[in-house]
TORTIKOL-85612 format. One record per residue (C-alpha): residue number from 1; x, y, z. Coordinates in nm, 3 decimals, padded with zeros to 5 digits, always signed. Example, Ala and Ser with C-alpha at 12.3 -4.5 7.8 and 13.67 -1.06 7.14 Angstrom:
BEGIN
k:1; c1:+01.230; c2:-00.450; c3:+00.780
k:2; c1:+01.367; c2:-00.106; c3:+00.714
//
This chain:
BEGIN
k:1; c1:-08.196; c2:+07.142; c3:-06.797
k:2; c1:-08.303; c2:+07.039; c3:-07.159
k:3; c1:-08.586; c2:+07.217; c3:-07.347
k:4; c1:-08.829; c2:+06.917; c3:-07.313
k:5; c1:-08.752; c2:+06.905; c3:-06.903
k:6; c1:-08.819; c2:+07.292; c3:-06.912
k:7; c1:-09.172; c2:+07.241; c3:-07.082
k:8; c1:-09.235; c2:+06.944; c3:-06.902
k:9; c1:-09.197; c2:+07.120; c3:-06.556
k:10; c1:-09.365; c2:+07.444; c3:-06.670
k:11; c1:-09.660; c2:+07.210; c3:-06.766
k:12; c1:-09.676; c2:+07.110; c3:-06.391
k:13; c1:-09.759; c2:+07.425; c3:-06.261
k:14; c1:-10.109; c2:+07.553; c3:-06.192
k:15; c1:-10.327; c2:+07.693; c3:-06.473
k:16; c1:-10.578; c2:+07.967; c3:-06.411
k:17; c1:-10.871; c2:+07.762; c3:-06.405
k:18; c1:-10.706; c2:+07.545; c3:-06.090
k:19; c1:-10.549; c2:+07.807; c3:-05.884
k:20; c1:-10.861; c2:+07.934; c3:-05.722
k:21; c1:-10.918; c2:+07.557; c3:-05.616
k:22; c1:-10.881; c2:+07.388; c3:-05.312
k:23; c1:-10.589; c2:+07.191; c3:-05.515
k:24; c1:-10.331; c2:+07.476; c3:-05.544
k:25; c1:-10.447; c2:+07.646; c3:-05.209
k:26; c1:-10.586; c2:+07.558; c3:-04.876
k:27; c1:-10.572; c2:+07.632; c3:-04.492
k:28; c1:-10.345; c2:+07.466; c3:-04.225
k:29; c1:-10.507; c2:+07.517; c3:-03.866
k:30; c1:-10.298; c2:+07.667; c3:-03.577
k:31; c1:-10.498; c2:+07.724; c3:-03.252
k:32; c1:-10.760; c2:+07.948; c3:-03.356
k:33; c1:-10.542; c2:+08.084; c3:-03.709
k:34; c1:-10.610; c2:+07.942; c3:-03.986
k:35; c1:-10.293; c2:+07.961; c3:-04.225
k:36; c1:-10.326; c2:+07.997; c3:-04.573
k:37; c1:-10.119; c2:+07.741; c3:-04.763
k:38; c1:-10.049; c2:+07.783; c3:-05.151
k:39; c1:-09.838; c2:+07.547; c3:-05.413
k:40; c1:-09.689; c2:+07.566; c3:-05.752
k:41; c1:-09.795; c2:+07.236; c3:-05.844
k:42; c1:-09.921; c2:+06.899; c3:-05.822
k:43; c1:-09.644; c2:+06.624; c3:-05.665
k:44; c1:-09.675; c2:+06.349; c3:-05.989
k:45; c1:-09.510; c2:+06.287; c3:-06.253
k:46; c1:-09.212; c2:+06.485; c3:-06.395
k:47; c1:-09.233; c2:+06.764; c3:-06.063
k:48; c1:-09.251; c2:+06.428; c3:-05.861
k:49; c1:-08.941; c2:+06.291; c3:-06.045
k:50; c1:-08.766; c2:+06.673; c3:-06.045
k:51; c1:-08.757; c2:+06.698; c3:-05.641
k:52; c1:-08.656; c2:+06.363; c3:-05.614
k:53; c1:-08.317; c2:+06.443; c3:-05.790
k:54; c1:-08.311; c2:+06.755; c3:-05.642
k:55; c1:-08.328; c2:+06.595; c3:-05.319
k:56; c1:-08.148; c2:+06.279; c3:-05.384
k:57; c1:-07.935; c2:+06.314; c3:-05.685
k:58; c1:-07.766; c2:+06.589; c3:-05.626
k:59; c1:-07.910; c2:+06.819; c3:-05.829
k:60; c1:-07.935; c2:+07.138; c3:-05.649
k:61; c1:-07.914; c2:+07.398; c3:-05.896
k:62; c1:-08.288; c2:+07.273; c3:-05.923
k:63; c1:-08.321; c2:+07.425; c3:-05.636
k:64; c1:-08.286; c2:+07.811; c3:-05.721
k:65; c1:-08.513; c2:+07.706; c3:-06.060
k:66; c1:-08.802; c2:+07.571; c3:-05.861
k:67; c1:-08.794; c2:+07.856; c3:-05.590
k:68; c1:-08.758; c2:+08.122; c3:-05.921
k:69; c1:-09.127; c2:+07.934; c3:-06.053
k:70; c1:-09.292; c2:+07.932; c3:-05.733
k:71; c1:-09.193; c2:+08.297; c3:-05.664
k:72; c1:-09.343; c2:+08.416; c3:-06.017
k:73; c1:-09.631; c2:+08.183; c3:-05.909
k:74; c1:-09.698; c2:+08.412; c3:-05.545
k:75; c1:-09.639; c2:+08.751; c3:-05.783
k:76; c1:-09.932; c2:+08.635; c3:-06.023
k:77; c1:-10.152; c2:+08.464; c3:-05.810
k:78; c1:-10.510; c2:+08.594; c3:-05.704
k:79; c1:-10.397; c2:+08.491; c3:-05.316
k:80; c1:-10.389; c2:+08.759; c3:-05.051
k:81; c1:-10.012; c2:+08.808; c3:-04.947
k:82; c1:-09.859; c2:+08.974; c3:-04.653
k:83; c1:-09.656; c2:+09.279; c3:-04.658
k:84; c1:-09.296; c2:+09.242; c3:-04.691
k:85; c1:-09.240; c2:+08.906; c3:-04.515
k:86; c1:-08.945; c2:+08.728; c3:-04.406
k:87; c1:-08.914; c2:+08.392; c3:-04.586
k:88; c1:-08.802; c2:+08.096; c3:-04.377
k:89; c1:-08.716; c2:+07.792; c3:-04.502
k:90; c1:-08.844; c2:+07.431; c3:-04.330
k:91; c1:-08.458; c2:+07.308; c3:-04.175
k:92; c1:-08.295; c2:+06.959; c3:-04.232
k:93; c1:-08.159; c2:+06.819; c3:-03.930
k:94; c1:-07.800; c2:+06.848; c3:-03.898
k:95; c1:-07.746; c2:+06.480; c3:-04.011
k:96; c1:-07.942; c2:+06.490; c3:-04.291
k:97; c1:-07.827; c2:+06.801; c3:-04.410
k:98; c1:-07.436; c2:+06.641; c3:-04.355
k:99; c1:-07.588; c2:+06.358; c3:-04.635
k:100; c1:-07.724; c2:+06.542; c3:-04.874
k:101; c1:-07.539; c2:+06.881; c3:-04.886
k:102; c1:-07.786; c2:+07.123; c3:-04.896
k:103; c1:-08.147; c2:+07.185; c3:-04.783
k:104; c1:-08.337; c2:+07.186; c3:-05.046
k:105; c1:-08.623; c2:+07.409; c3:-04.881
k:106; c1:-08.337; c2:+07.692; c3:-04.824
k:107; c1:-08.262; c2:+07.653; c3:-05.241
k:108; c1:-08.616; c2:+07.707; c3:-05.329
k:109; c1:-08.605; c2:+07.986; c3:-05.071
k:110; c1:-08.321; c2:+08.169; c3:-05.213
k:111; c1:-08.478; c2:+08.125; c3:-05.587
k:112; c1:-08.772; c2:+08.271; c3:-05.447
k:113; c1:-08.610; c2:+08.539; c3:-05.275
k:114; c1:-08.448; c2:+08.641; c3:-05.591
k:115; c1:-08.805; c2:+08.710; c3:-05.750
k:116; c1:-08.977; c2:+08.849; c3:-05.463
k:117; c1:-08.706; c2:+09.048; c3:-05.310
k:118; c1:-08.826; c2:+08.959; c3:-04.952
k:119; c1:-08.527; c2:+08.894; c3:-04.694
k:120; c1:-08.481; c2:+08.529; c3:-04.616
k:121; c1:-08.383; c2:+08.444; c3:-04.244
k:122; c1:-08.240; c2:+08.061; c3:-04.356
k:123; c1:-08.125; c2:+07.980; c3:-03.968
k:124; c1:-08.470; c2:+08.111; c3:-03.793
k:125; c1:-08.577; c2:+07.786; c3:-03.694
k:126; c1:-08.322; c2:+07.465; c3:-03.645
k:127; c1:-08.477; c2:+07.088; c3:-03.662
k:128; c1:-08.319; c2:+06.898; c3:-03.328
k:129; c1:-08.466; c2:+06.567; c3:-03.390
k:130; c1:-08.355; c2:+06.343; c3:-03.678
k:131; c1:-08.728; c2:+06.194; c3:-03.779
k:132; c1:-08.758; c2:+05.896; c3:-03.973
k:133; c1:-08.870; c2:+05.929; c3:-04.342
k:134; c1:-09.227; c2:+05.976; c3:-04.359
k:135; c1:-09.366; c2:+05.917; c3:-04.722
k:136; c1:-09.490; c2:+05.539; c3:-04.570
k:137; c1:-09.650; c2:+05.712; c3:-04.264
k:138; c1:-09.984; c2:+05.788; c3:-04.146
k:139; c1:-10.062; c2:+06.158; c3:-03.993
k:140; c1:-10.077; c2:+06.024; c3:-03.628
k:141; c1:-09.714; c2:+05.856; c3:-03.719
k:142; c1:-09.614; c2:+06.179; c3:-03.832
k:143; c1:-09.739; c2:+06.400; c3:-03.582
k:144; c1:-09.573; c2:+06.156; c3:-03.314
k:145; c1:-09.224; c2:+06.139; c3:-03.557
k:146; c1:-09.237; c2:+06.530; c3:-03.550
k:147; c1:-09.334; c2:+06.649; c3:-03.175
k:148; c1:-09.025; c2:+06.837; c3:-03.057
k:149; c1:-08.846; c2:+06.829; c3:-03.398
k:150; c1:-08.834; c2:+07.221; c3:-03.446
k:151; c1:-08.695; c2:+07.509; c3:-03.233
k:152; c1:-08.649; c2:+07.896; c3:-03.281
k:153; c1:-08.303; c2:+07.925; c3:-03.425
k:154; c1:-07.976; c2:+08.194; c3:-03.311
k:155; c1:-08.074; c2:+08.422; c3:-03.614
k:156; c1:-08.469; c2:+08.551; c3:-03.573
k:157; c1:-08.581; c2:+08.798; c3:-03.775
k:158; c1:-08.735; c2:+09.134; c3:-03.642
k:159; c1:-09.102; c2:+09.054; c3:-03.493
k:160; c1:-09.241; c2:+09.341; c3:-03.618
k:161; c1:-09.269; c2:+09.137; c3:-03.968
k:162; c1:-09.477; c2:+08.873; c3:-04.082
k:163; c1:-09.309; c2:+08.503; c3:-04.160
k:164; c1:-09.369; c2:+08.283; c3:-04.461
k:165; c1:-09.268; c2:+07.952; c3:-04.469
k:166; c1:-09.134; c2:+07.739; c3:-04.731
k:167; c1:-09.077; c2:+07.432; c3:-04.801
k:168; c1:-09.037; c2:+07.152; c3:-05.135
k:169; c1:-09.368; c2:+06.944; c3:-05.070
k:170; c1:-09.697; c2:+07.037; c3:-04.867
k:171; c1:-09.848; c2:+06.661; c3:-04.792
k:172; c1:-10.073; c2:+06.655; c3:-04.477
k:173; c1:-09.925; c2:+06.958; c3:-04.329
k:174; c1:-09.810; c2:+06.779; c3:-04.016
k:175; c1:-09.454; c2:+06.908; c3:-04.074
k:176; c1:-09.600; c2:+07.305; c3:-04.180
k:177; c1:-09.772; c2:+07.293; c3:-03.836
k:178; c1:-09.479; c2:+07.152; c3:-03.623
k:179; c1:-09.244; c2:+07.432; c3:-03.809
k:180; c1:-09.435; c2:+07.644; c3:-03.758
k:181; c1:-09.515; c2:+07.626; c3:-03.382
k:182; c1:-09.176; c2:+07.786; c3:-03.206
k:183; c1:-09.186; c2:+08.087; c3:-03.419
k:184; c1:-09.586; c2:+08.135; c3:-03.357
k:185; c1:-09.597; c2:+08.071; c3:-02.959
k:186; c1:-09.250; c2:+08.306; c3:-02.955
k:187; c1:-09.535; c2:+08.569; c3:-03.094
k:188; c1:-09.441; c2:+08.609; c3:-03.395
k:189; c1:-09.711; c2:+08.673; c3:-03.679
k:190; c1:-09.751; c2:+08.394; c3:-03.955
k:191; c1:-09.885; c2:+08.445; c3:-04.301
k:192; c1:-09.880; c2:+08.152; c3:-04.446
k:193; c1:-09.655; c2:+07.853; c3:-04.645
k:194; c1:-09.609; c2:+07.767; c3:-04.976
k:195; c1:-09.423; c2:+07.505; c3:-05.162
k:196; c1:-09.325; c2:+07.389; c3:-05.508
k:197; c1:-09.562; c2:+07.097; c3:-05.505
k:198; c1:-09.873; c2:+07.004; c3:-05.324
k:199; c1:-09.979; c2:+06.593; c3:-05.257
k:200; c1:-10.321; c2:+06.540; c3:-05.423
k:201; c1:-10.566; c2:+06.256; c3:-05.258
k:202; c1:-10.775; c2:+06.008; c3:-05.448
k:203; c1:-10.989; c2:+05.960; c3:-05.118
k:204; c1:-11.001; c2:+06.084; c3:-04.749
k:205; c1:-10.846; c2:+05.786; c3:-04.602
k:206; c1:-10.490; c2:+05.836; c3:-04.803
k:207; c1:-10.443; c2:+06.144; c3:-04.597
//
């Protein structure tokens, strides 16, 4: 990556009068839980551009970078964070993964893992449906694209520890929440997601 990429991306990143927003956090609802959900960044412009060529073009030593930002991102922030949790990565379904290479949610992961020095359980949840792409979708067509699309995986981690999720881009959260499920009705505790970049709204109705 050149020097002007580097400062570029590092611009993208939350500064310290954002992070207590409502930009670089929020809440995804489970049943009665309420999940906290943190990001690195905003999904525009050069961080917009970055995970597309680390998700299209090959590019996955972007990967381990991102997940290296948003770990120093969860050290430093002023969130509440569980003790000692298991990172698990959102899963590519076995076709997409076959096109692409790698899952770019397990890169971040292990970048982040690096950082943090929390255990990462990469095959804890497996995706069984192949769902279309969903950038053009509305959140009904997405909740109806992802029912069924996730199941506990062969490798769980212990359930005496908490689970964080992670993932490249937090849009409506209809893909957190379906991820999310098998792992929370097989009882284990979740504490929360966070990505590298979070989709900002001009209005309501673009959600």
């Amino acid at each position: 990556m050149c020097a002007d990429c580097h400062r570029q991306l590092l611009a993208c990143q939350w500064t310290e009068s954002t992070r207590g927003s409502a930009l670089s956090a929020g809440n995804l609802t489970l049943s009665d839980n309420v999940l906290p959900v943190s990001s690195w960044g905003v999904y525009r412009g050069v961080l917009k551009q970055t995970l597309a060529l680390l998700k299209y073009g090959q590019q996955a030593n972007l990967g381990i970078w991102l997940g290296y930002q948003l770990g120093k991102h969860w050290q430093t922030s002023r969130f509440s964070h569980p003790q000692n949790p298991v990172v698990v990565p959102i899963p590519l379904h076995t076709t997409r993964l076959k096109q692409r290479g790698y899952n770019q949610a397990a890169l971040i992961a292990q970048g982040f893992c690096r950082v943090t020095g929390f255990s990462l359980a990469e095959h804890a949840l497996v995706r069984t449906k192949a769902t279309n792409a969903m950038h053009s979708l509305g959140v009904h067509e997405r909740q109806a694209n992802l029912t069924g699309a996730f199941q506990l995986g062969t490798k769980l981690p212990s359930r005496f520890r908490p689970i964080l999720f992670i993932d490249d881009i937090y849009t409506t959260g209809t893909t957190a929440h379906a991820a999310v499920l098998p792992l929370a009705e097989a009882g284990y505790s979740i504490s929360g997601i966070t990505t590298v970049a979070r989709a900002v709204f001009a209005s309501p109705s673009a959600r």
